[in-house]
C-alpha positions as semicolon CSV with decimal commas, in nm:
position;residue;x (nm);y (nm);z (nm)
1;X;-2,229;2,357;0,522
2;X;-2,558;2,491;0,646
3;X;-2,735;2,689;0,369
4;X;-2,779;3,065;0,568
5;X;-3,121;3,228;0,500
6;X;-3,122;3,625;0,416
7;X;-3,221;3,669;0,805
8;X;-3,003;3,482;0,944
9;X;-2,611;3,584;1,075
10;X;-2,346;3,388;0,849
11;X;-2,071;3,200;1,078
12;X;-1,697;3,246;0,981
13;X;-1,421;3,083;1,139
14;X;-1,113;3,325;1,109
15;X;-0,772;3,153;1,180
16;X;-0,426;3,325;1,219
17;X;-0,138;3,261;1,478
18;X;-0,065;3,636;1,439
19;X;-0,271;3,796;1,767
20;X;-0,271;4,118;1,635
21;X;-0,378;4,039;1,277
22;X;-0,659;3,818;1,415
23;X;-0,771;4,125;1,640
24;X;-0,802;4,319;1,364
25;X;-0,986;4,093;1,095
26;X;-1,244;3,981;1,388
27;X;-1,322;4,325;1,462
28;X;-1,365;4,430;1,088
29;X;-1,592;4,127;1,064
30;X;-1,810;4,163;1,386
31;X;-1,871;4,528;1,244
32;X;-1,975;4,417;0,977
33;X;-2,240;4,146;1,110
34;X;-2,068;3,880;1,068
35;X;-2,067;3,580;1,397
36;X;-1,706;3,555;1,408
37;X;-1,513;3,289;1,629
38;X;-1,116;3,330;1,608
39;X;-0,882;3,042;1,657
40;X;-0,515;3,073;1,627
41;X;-0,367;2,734;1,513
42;X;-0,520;2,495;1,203
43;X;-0,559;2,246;1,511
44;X;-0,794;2,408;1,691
45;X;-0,962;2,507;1,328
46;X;-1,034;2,177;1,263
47;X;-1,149;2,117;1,648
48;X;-1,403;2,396;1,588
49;X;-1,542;2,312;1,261
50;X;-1,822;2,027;1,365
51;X;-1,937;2,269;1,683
52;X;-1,915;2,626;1,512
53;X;-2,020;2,514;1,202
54;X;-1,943;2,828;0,972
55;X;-2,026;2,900;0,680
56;X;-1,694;3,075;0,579
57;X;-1,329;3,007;0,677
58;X;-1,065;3,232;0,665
59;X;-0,738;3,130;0,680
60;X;-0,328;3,230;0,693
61;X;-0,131;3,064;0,446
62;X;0,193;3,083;0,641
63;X;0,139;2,966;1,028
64;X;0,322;2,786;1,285
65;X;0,264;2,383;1,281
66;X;0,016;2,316;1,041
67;X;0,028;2,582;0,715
68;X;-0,296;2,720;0,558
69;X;-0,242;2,467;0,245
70;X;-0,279;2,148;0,520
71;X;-0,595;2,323;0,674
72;X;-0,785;2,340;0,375
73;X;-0,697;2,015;0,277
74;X;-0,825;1,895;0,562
75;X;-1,121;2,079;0,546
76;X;-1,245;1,966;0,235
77;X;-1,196;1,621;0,269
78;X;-1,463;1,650;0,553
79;X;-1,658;1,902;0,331
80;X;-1,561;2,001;-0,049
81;X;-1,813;2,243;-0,044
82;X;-1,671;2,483;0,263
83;X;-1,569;2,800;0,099
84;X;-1,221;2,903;0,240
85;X;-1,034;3,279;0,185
86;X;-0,665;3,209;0,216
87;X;-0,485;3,526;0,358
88;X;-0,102;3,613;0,330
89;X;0,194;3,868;0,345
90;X;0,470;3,623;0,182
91;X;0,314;3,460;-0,074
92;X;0,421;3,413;-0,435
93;X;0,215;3,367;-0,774
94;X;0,283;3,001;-0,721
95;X;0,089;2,967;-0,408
96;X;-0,199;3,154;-0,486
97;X;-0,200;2,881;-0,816
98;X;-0,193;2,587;-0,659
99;X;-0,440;2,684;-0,317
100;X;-0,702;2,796;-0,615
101;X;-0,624;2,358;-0,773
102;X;-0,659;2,280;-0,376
103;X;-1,037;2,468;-0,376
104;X;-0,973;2,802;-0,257
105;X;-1,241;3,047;-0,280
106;X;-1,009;3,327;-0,281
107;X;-0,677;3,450;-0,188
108;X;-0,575;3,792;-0,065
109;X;-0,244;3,946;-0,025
110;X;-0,164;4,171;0,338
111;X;-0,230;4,410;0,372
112;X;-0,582;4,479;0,275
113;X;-0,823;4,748;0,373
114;X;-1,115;4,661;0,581
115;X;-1,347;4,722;0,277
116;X;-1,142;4,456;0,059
117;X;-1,188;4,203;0,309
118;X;-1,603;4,278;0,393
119;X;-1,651;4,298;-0,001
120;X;-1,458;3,938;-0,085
121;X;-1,608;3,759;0,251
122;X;-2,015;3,909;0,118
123;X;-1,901;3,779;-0,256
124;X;-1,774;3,432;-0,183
125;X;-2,088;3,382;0,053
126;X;-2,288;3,506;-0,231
127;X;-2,103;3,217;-0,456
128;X;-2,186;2,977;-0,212
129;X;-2,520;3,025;-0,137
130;X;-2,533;2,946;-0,520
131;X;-2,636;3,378;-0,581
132;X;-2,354;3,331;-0,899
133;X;-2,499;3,516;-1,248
134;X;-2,464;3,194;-1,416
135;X;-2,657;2,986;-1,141
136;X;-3,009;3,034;-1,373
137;X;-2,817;2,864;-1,624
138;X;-2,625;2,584;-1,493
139;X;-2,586;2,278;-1,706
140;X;-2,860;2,389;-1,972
141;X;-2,747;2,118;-2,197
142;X;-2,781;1,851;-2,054
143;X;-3,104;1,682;-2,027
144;X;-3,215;1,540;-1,679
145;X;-3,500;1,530;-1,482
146;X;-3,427;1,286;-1,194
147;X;-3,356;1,390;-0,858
148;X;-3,023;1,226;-0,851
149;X;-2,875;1,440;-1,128
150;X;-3,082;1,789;-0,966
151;X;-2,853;1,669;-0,672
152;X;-2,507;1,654;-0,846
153;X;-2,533;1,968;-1,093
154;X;-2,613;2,153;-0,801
155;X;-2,283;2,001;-0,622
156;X;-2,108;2,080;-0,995
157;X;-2,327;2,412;-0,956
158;X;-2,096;2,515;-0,641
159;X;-1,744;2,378;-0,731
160;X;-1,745;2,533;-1,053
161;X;-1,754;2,913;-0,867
162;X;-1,403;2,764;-0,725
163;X;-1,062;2,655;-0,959
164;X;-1,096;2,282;-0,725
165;X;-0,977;1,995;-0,939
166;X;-1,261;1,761;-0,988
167;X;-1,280;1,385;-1,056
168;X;-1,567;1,268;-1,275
169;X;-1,656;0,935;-1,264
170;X;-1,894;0,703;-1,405
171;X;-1,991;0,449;-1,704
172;X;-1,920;0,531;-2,090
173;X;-2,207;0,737;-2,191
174;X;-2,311;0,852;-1,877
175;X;-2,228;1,220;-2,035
176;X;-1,910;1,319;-1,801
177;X;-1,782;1,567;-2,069
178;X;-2,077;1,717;-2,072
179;X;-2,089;1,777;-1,700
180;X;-1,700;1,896;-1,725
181;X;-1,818;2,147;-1,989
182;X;-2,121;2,254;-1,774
183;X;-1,852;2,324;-1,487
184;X;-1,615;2,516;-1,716
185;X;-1,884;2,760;-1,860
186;X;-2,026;2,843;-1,510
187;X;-1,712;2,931;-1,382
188;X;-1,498;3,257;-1,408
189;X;-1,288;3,129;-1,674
190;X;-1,608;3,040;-1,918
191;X;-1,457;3,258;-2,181
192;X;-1,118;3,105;-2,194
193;X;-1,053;2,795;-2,401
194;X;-1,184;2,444;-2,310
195;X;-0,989;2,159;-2,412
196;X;-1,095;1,773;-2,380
197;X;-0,841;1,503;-2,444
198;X;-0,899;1,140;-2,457
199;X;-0,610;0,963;-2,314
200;X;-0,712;0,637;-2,481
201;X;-0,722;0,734;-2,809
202;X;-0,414;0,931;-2,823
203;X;-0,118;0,626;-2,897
204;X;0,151;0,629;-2,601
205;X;0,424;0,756;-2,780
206;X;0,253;1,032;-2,901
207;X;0,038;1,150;-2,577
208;X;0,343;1,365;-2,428
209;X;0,372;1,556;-2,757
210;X;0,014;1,625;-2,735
211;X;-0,022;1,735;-2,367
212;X;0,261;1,912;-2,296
213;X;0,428;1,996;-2,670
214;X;0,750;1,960;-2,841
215;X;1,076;2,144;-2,961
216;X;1,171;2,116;-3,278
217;X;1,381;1,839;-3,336
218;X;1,280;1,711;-3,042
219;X;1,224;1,352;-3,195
220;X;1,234;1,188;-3,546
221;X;0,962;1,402;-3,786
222;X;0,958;1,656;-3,512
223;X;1,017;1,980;-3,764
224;X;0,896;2,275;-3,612
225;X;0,789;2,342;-3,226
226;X;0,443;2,220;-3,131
227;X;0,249;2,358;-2,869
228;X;0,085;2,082;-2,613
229;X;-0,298;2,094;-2,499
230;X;-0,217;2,265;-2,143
231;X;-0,048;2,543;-2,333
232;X;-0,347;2,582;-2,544
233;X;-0,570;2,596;-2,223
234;X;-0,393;2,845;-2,065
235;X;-0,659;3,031;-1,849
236;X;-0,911;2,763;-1,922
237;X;-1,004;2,406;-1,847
238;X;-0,855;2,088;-1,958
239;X;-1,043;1,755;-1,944
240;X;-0,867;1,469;-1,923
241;X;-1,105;1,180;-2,021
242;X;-1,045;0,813;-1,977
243;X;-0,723;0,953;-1,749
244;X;-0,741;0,576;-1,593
245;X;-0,600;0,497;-1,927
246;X;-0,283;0,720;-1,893
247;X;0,023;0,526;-1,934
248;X;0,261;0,509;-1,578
249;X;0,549;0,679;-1,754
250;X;0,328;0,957;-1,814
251;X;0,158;0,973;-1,492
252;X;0,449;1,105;-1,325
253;X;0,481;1,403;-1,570
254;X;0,142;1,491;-1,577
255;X;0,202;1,466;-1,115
256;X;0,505;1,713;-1,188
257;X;0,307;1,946;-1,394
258;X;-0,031;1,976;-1,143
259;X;0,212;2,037;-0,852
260;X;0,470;2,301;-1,033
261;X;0,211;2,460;-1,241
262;X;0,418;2,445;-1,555
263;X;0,531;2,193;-1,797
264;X;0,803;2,135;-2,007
265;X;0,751;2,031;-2,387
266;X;0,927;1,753;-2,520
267;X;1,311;1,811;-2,611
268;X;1,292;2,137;-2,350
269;X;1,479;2,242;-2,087
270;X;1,275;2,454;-1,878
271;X;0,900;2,458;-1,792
272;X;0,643;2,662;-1,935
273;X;0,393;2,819;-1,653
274;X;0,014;2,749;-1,714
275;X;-0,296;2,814;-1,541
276;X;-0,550;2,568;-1,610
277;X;-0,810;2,443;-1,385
278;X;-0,777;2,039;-1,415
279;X;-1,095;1,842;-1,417
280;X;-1,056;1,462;-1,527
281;X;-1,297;1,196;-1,622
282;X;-1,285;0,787;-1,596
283;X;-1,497;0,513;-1,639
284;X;-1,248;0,263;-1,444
285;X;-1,177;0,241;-1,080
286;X;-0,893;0,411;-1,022
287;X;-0,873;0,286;-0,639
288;X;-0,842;-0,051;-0,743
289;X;-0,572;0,098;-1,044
290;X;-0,402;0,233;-0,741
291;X;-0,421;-0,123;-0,527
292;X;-0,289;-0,301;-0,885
293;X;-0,012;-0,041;-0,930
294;X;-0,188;0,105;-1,293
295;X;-0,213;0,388;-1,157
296;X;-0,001;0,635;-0,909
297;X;-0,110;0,671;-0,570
298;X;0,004;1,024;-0,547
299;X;-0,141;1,159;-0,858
300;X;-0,498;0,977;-0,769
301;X;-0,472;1,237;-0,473
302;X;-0,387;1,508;-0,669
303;X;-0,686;1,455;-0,931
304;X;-0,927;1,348;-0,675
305;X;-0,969;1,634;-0,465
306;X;-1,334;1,663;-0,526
307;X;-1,534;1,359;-0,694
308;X;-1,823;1,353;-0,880
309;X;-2,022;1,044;-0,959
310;X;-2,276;1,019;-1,311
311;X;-2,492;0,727;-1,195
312;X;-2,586;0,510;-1,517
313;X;-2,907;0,600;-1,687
314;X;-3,108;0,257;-1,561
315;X;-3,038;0,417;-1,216
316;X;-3,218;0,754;-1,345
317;X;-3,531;0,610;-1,548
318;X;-3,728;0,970;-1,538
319;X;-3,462;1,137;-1,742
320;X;-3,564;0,864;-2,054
321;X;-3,826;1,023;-2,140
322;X;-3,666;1,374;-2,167
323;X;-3,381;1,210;-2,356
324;X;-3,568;1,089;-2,608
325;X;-3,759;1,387;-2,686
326;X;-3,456;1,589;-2,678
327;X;-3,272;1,328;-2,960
328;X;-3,569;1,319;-3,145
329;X;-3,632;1,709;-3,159
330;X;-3,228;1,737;-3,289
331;X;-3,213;1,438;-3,532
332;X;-3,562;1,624;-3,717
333;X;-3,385;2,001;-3,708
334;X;-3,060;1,849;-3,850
335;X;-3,247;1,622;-4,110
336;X;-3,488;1,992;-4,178
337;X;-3,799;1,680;-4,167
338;X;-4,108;1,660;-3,923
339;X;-4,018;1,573;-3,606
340;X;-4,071;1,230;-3,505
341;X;-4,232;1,060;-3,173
342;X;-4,253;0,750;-3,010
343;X;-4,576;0,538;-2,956
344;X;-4,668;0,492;-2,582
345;X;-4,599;0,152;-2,548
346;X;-4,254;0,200;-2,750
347;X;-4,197;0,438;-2,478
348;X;-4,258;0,227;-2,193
349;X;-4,064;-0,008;-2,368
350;X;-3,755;0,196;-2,384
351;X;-3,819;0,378;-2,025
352;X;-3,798;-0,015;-1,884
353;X;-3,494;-0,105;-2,126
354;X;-3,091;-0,183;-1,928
355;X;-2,944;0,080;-2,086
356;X;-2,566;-0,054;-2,033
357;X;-2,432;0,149;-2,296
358;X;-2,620;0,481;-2,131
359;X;-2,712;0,798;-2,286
360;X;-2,488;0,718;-2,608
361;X;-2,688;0,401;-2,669
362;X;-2,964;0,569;-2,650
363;X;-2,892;0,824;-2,883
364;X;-2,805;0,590;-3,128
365;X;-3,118;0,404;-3,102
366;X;-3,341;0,743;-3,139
367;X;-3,074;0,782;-3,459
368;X;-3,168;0,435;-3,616
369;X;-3,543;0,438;-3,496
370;X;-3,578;0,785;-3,712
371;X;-3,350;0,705;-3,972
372;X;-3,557;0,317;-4,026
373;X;-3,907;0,436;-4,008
374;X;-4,122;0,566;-4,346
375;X;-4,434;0,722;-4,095
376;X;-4,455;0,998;-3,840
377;X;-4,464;0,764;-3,528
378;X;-4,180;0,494;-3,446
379;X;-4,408;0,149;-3,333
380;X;-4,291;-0,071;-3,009
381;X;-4,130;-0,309;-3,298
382;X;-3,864;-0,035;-3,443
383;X;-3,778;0,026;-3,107
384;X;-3,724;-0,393;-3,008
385;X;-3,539;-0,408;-3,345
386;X;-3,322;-0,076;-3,323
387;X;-3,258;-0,172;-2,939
388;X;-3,139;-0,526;-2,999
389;X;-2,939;-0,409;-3,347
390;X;-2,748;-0,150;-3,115
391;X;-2,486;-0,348;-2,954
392;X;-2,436;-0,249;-2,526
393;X;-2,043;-0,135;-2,597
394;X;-2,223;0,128;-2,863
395;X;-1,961;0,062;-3,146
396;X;-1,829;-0,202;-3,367
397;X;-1,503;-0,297;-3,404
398;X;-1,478;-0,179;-3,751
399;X;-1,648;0,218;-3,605
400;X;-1,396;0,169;-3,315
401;X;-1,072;0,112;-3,519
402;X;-1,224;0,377;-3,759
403;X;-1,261;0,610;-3,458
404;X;-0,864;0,506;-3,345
405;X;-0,732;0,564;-3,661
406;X;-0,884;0,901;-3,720
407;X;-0,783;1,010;-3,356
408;X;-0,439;0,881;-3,464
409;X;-0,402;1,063;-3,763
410;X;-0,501;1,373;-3,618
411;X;-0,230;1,387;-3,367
412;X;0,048;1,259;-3,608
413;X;-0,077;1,597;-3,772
414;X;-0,086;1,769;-3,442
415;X;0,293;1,669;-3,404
416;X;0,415;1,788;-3,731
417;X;0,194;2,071;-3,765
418;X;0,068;1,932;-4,051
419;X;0,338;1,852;-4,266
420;X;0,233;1,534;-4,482
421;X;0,581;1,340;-4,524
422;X;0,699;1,414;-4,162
423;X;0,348;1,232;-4,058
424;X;0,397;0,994;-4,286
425;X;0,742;0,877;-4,163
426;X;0,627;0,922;-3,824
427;X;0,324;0,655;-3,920
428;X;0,557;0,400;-4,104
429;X;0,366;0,458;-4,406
430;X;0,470;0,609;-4,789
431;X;0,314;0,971;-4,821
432;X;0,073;0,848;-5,094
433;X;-0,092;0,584;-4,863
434;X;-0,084;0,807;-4,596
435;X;-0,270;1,101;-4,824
436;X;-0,533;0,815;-4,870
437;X;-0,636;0,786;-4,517
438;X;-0,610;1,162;-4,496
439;X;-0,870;1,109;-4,793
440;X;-1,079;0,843;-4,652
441;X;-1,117;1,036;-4,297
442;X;-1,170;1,342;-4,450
443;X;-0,929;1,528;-4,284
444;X;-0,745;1,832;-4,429
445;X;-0,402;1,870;-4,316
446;X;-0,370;2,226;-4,373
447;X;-0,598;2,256;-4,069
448;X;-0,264;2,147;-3,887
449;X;-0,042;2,407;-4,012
450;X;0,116;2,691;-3,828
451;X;0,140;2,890;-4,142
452;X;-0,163;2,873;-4,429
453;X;0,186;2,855;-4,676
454;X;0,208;2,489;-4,800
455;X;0,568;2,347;-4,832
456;X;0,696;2,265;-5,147
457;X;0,673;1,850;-5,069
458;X;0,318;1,916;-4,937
């Protein structure tokens, strides 16, 4: 979409197979200022789009042949970034839901006053000539300074104004939930909750609990009713990370929930309705997961409406520098020391380094450089030594099975609400060994509980 300037006369394509509605709306508009070309079938929308080339598209929900919902799928898979106004007289709650998933700017309900419609078609250009009050602001945490990541957090910029479900991709440690987060707090529903879930991490027969709840004696240890992460988003945004990961006999669940817009907890009956803009991460290619049947065709489709790609951090050397001021500025506040700096040629050194584990590795090698060195400058040999001492996967086994097993625990605690000897049996493991890992992870399971009241056995 062609960026208008202030002098300039935005473009909008209206479209409506009812001649007297499209009558009116183009009249309103052209009164307005607005260029206005009407078309009366999604057909000769799409016909129009490459030679009109509008900035706005308005659209009827409910037409003859193909239906608004086709249209703006079709329109954003030849441009995510057109903003489209879905119009209609029949709809219901559900609609509205699922055109906002699909990338809808916004949707209004016939029939509306002339000012309503002028107001909503000024705002949404506004939005997408990125005039939103959180623009200034965009993505202030994360650290950049390379023209490829200017490029996508202005992309991320535009998309969160809209409730579009986004597909992040890239390496581990490229920072994808910090980009979700960036999205979720420059979008309308900033003040609602945001909730990231690793799919890895979470063991299979525990993930369903955790995503979409249970009753109570829904399973074995299951002793009071749990509510899932999608409930607890409600009016927010849920990250799935590593959703490549998500077993098949989940996938089709998690397909029935982002097309009905409700779920249904473990051991229930009937669905739950949510509203929770979906974005999901993965650092796997879930094309070829489609091609080796990993992963479901359908819900690929469904998640990857609009993508967005992290590049890895060797492909964006100028944000190194940045980075490493930025780790070294937080390690000194946390530690309440001097903050420390790198010697030129250590930071050449590290500015010319591979980088496969990304912006985590290098975090962990500003964390050992500070951490190993007495004086107020780290020397080109504390970086070789702290480089080639942190392994490219980041972890070690023994951190990574550290890491599983807290995650682990947690959600046995999520499950039971935090009732010790229901986790316990749920773990295979006598209470007293399993109040020693509690120990060793430091993990309190009163954080768990529905009520601050301990049970008798706990």
């Amino acid at each position: 979409m062609a960026e208008p300037t202030k002098s300039m006369q935005y473009r909008v394509l209206l479209v409506d197979d009812d001649r007297d509605m499209i009558s009116l709306l183009s009249s309103w508009l052209k009164d307005a200022g607005f260029e206005v070309d009407p078309v009366m079938s999604g057909s000769e929308a799409i016909a129009r789009i490459d030679v009109f080339r509008p900035h706005l598209v308005i659209t009827d929900l409910v037409m003859q042949g193909m239906d608004g919902m086709t249209l703006l799928s079709k329109i954003h898979r030849q441009n995510p970034l057109m903003p489209v106004i879905m119009l209609s007289g029949k709809a219901q709650i559900a609609d509205a839901v699922k055109a906002m998933h699909l990338g809808i700017a916004e949707f209004l309900t016939k029939p509306l006053t002339k000012d309503e419609l002028v107001a909503r078609v000024r705002y949404t250009l506004r939005l997408a000539a990125g005039e939103s009050d959180s623009g200034a602001n965009f993505g202030k945490e994360i650290i950049y300074r390379s023209e490829k990541i200017t490029q996508l957090l202005e992309q991320a910029k535009l998309l969160a104004a809209t409730d579009v479900t986004i597909l992040i991709t890239g390496a581990t440690g490229t920072g994808k939930e910090a980009l979700a987060k960036a999205i979720h707090e420059g979008s309308a529903r900033k003040d609602q909750p945001f909730v990231a879930i690793n799919c890895a991490a979470i063991p299979e027969q525990l993930l369903e609990s955790e995503l979409f709840g249970h009753e109570k004696g829904a399973f074995t240890g299951a002793q009071t009713k749990h509510e899932g992460l999608f409930q607890a988003a409600n009016k927010g945004t849920i990250l799935l990370d590593e959703v490549g990961d998500m077993p098949l006999s989940l996938q089709v669940k998690l397909l029935r929930v982002l097309q009905d817009f409700a779920v249904r907890p473990v051991g229930s009956v009937r669905g739950i309705p949510v509203n929770v803009r979906v974005i999901s991460a993965t650092n796997t290619d879930l094309e070829q997961g489609v091609k080796s049947s990993r992963f479901r065709e359908d819900l690929y489709y469904r998640l990857n409406v609009v993508p967005l790609h992290l590049p890895p951090l060797g492909e964006r050397r100028e944000d190194i520098q940045p980075l490493l001021n930025h780790f070294l500025k937080r390690v000194g506040q946390r530690d309440n020391k001097k903050r420390k700096r790198f010697a030129p040629e250590a930071v050449e050194y590290l500015a010319s380094a591979p980088w496969p584990g990304n912006i985590r590795q290098l975090m962990n090698v500003v964390e050992l450089c500070c951490a190993l060195t007495n004086t107020d400058i780290i020397p080109l040999a504390m970086a070789q030594k702290a480089l080639r001492d942190q392994p490219a996967h980041v972890q070690t086994l023994k951190d990574a099975k550290e890491d599983f097993e807290r995650s682990y625990l947690v959600s046995v605690l999520r499950v039971t609400n935090g009732h010790v000897s229901h986790a316990a049996r749920l773990a295979g493991r006598n209470r007293t060994e399993f109040y020693k890992l509690l120990k060793q992870h430091h993990i309190e399971p009163e954080e768990f509980r529905t009520s601050r009241q301990a049970t008798e056995e706990d």
